[in-house]
C-alpha positions as CSV (number, residue, x, y, z in Angstrom):
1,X,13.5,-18.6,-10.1
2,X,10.9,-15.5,-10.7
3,X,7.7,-16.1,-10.9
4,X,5.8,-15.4,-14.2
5,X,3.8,-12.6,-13.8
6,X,0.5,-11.0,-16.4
7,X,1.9,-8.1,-17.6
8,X,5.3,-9.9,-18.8
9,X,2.6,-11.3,-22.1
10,X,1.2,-7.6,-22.6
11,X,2.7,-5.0,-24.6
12,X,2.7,-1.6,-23.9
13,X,-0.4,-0.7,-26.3
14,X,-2.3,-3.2,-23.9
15,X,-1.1,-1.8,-20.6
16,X,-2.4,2.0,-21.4
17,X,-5.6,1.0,-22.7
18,X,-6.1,-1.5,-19.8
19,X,-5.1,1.6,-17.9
20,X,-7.7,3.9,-19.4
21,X,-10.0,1.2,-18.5
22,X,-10.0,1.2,-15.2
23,X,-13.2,1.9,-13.3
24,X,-14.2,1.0,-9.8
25,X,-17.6,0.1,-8.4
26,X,-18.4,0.5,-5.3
27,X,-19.7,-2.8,-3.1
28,X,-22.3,-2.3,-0.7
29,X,-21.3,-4.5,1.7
30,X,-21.6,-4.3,5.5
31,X,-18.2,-3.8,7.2
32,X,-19.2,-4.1,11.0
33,X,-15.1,-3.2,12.1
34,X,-14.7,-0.8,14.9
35,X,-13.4,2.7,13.6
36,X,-10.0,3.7,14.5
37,X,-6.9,5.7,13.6
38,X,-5.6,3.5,11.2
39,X,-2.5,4.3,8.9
40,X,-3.1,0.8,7.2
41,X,-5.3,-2.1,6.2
42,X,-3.8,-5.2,4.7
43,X,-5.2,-8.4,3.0
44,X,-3.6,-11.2,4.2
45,X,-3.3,-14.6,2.3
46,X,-6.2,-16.0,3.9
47,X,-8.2,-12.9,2.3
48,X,-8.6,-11.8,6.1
49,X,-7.7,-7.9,7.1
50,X,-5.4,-6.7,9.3
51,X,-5.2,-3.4,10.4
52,X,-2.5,-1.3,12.2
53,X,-4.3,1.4,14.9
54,X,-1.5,3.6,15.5
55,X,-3.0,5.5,18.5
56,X,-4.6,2.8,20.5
57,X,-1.3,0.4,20.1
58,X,-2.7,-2.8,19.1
59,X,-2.9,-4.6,15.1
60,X,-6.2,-5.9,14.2
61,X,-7.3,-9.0,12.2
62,X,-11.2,-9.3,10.9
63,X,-13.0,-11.1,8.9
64,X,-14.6,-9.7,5.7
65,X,-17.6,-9.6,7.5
66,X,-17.0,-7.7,10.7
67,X,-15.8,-11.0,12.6
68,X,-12.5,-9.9,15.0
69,X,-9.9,-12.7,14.6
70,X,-7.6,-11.3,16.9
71,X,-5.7,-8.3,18.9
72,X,-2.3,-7.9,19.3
73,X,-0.7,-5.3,21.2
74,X,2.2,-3.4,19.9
75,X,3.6,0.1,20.2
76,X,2.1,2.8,17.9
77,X,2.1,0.4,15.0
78,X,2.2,2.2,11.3
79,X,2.5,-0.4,8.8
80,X,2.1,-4.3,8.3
81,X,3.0,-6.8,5.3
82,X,3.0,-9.9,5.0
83,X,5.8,-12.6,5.0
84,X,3.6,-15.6,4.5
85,X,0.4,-17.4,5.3
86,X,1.5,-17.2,8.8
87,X,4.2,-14.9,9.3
88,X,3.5,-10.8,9.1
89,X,5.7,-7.8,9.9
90,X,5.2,-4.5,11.4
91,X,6.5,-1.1,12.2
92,X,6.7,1.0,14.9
93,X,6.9,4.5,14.0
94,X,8.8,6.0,16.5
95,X,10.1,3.1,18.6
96,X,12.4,2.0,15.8
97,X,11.2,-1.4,16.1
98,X,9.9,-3.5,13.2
99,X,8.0,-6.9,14.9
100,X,7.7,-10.3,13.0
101,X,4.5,-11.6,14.3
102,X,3.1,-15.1,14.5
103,X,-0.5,-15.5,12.8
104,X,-0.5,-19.3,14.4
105,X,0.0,-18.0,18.2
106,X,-0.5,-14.1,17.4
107,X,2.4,-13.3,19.1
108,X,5.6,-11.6,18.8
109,X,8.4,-13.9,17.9
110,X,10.9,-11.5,17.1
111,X,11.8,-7.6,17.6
112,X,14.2,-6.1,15.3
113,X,15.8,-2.6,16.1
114,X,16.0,-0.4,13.2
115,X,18.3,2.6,12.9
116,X,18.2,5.7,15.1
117,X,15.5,6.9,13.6
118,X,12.0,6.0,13.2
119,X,10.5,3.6,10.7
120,X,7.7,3.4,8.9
121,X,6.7,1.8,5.5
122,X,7.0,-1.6,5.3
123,X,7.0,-4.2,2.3
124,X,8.2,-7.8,1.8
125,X,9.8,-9.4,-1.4
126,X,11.6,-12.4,-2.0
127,X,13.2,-13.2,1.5
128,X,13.9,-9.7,2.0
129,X,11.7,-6.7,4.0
130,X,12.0,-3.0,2.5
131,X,11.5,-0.4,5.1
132,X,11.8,3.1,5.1
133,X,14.0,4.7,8.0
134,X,13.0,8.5,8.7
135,X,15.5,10.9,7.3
136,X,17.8,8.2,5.9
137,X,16.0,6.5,3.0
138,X,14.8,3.1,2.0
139,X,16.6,0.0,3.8
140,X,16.9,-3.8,3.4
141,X,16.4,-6.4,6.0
142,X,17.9,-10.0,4.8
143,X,15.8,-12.1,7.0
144,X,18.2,-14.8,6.7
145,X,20.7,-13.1,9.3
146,X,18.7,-9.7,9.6
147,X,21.3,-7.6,8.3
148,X,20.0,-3.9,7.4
149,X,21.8,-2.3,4.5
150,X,20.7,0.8,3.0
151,X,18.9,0.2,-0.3
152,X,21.4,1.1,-3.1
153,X,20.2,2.7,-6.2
154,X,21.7,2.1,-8.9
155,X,19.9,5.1,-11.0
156,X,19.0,8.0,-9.5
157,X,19.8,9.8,-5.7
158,X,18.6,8.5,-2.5
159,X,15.5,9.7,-1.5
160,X,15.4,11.7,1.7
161,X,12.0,9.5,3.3
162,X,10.1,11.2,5.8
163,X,8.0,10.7,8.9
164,X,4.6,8.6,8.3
165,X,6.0,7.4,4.5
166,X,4.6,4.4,2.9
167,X,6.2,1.4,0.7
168,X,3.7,-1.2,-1.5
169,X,5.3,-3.6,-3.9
170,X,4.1,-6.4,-6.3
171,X,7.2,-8.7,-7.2
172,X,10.1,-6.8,-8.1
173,X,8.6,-3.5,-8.6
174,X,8.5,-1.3,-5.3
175,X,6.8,1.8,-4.5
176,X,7.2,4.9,-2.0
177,X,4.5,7.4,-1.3
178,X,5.1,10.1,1.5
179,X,2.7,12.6,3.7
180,X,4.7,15.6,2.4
181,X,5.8,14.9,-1.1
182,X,3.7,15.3,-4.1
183,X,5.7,12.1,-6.1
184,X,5.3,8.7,-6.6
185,X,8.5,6.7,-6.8
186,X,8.7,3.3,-8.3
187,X,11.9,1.5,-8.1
188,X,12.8,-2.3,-9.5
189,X,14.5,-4.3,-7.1
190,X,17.8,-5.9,-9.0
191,X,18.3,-9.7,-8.5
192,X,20.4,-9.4,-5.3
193,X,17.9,-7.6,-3.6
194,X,20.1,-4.6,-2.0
195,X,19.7,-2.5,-4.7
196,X,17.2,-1.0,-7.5
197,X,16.6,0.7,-10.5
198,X,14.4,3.8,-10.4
199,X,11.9,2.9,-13.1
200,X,9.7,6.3,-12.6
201,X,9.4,9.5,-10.1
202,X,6.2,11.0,-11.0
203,X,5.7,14.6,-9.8
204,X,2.3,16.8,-9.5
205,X,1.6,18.5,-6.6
206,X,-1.9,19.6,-8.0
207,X,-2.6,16.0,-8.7
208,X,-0.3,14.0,-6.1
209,X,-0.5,15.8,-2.4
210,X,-0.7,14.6,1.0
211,X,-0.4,10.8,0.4
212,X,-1.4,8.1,2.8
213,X,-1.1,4.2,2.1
214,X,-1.0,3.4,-1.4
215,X,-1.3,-0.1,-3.1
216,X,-0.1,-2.3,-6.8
217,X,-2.4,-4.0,-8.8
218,X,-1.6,-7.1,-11.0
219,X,0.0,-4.7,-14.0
220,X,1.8,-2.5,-11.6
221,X,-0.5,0.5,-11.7
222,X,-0.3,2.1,-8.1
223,X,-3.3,3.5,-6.5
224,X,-2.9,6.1,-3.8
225,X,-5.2,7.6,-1.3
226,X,-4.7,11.5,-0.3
227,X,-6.4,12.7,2.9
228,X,-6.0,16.0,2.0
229,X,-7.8,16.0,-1.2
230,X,-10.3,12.9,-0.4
231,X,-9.3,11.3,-3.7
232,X,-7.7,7.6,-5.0
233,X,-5.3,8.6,-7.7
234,X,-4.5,5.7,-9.9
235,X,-0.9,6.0,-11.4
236,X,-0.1,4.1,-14.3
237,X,3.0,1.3,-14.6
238,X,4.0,3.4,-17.8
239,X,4.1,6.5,-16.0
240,X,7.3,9.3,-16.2
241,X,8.0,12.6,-14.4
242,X,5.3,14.5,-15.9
243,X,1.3,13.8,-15.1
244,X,-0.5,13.3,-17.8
245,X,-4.7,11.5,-18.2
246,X,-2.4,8.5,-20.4
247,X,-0.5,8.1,-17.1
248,X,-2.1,9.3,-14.0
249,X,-5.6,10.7,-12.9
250,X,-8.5,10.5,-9.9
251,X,-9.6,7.6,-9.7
252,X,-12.1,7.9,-6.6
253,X,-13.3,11.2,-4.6
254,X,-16.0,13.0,-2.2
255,X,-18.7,12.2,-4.8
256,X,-17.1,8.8,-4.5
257,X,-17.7,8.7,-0.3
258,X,-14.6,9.7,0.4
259,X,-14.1,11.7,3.5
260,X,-10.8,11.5,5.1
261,X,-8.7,8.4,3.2
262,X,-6.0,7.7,5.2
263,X,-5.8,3.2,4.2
264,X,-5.9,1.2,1.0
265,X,-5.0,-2.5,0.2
266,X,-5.9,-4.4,-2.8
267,X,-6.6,-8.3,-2.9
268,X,-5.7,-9.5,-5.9
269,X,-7.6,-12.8,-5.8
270,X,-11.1,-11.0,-5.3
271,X,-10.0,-7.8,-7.3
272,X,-11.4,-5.7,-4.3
273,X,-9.6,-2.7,-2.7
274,X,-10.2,-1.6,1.0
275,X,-10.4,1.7,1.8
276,X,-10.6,3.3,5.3
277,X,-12.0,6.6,5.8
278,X,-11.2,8.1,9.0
279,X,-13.5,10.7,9.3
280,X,-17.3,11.5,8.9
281,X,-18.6,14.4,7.2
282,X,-20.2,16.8,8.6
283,X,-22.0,18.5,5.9
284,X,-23.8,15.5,4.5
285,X,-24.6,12.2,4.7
286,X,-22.0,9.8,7.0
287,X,-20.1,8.0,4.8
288,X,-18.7,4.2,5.9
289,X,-15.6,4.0,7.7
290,X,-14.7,1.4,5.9
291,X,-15.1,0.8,1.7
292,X,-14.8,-2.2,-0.5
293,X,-14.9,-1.6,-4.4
294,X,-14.2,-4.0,-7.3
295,X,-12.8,-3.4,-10.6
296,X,-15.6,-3.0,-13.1
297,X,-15.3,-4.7,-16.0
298,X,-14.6,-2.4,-19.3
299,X,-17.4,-1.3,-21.1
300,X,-16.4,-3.4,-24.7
301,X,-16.7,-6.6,-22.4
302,X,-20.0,-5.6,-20.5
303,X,-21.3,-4.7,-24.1
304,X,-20.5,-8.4,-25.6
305,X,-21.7,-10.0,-22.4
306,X,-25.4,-8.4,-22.5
C-alpha cells in the first residue's frame, strides 16, 4: 500500500503559496567535519550524515556535531541513498560498481556491476534503486533478484544522462539534475516500478546551469545547488518547461555564504538542509565548509505568534 503523504490534503492554491513562502535561515552551528571533495552528503535515518569523498575513496558517516562514526573505503564513490536504517547504497562513478553497504558492520555486503558505462546518481524507492548509467539513461535495480532494466518512460524520450548526474526522490516522485544541462526533470514512478511518467522538464539555462546534488522536500519542491553560479535554486512541485518567480527562483547565494556548492541533503524530520561548500573565497571572509539552514517559518505565522 502507499503511504499517505502531506501534499495529497493540499490543493494547488496551497502548494504555490507554500511555495512563495519558502525562506531559509541560516543555523550557526559548528560543523567540525574534515573538508573534502564531496559530490554528496546524505541524512541517514538515524539523522547522522554520510558523505561520499570521491577523490580520497572512502564514504564518511558523522555526527551532527563533528563526531566521525565511521570510514569505509570504496572506489571513487559519487553518490549514496539509503535503503534502510541499516542498509545504504553507493556508486562508483567510473568503476561501474554500485555497493550495498552494511551500517551494522560498515562493510560491503554486496557489489553489483552496472552496465558498461559509468554510474552515477543514486536513489531508492519502494524495493527498488534508480541509478543513472552514463550515456544510457535512467535504470532500475529490483533488489529482490537485482535485475537492471532500463527505466521506461511512458511520456516523453529517454534522457541521454551524463557523467557526474544526480537522482533525489521523495516517494513516487523522482528527480534528475546533471553537470551540463540547464533542466530539471521530474518523473513519477508508475506502480510497477520500471517505468514513469514525466511530470515536468523545466529549462533555463540563465536560471538552471551547472547543477550538483539536488534534494525533495515534503511537497516535492526540489532544491538544487549550482557550483557555477554559487546559488540554491528552489523549483517548485507545480513547475512546467518554462521558469517563471510562481515556479522556480534563487533560493540561496554568495551573499548567502555560498562559495563553491557542490552537496545538499534535506532531513525532513528536523527541516534542515546540508550544504557543502567546497571552496573558500578568496576575496572575503572564509565561508564554512559545511552549512546547515532551516526552513523559516512564513511571515503571517511569525506575525500571529509575537
Amino acid at each position: 500500500m502507499e503511504p499517505c503523504y502531506q501534499w495529497e490534503n493540499k490543493t494547488s492554491k496551497q502548494v504555490r503559496e507554500e511555495f512563495k513562502d519558502i525562506k531559509l535561515e541560516y543555523q550557526n552551528i559548528k560543523v567540525d567535519i574534515k573538508p573534502g571533495n564531496y559530490t554528496c552528503c546524505l541524512f541517514l535515518p538515524s539523522s547522522d550524515i554520510a558523505f561520499a569523498n570521491h577523490m580520497d575513496d572512502v564514504v564518511l558517516i558523522y555526527k551532527i556535531d563533528g563526531t566521525l562514526s565511521t570510514s569505509i573505503s570504496i572506489e571513487t564513490p559519487f553518490a549514496i541513498t539509503s535503503i534502510d536504517d541499516e542498509t545504504i547504497a553507493v556508486t562508483g562513478g567510473s568503476t561501474r560498481l554500485i555497493s550495498i553497504i552494511s551500517l551494522s558492520s560498515n562493510s560491503v555486503v554486496k557489489p553489483i556491476k552496472t552496465e558498461e558505462t559509468g554510474c552515477w546518481g543514486i536513489t531508492y524507492y519502494d524495493g527498488f534503486l534508480y541509478f543513472v548509467v552514463e550515456w544510457k539513461c535512467i535504470f532500475t535495480l529490483n533488489l529482490s533478484n537485482d535485475n537492471q532494466k532500463r527505466l521506461n518512460y511512458l511520456n516523453g524520450k529517454h534522457y541521454n544522462s551524463h557523467c557526474r548526474s544526480h537522482l533525489t526522490s521523495f516517494g513516487n516522485r523522482l528527480c534528475y539534475t546533471s553537470n551540463e544541462n540547464a533542466d530539471v526533470v521530474v518523473l513519477k514512478i508508475n506502480p510497477d516500478k520500471e517505468s514513469a511518467e514525466k511530470v515536468y522538464q523545466l529549462y533555463e539555462p540563465d536560471v538552471i546551469n551547472d547543477q550538483g546534488q539536488s534534494t525533495m522536500d515534503e511537497d516535492r519542491h526540489v532544491y538544487v545547488v549550482s557550483p557555477e553560479l554559487r546559488q540554491v535554486i528552489l523549483v517548485s512541485a507545480q513547475a512546467g518547461y518554462t521558469c517563471s518567480y510562481d515556479n522556480c527562483r534563487k533560493l540561496l547565494g554568495k551573499d548567502d555564504g555560498l562559495i563553491h556548492p557542490s552537496a545538499i541533503d534535506y532531513d525532513r524530520k528536523t527541516k534542515r538542509f546540508m550544504i557543502v561548500n567546497l571552496l573558500s573565497d578568496d576575496d572575503g571572509p572564509l565561508s564554512p565548509y559545511f552549512m546547515i539552514f532551516k526552513k523559516a517559518k512564513p511571515e503571517n505565522q511569525a506575525d500571529q505568534k509575537s
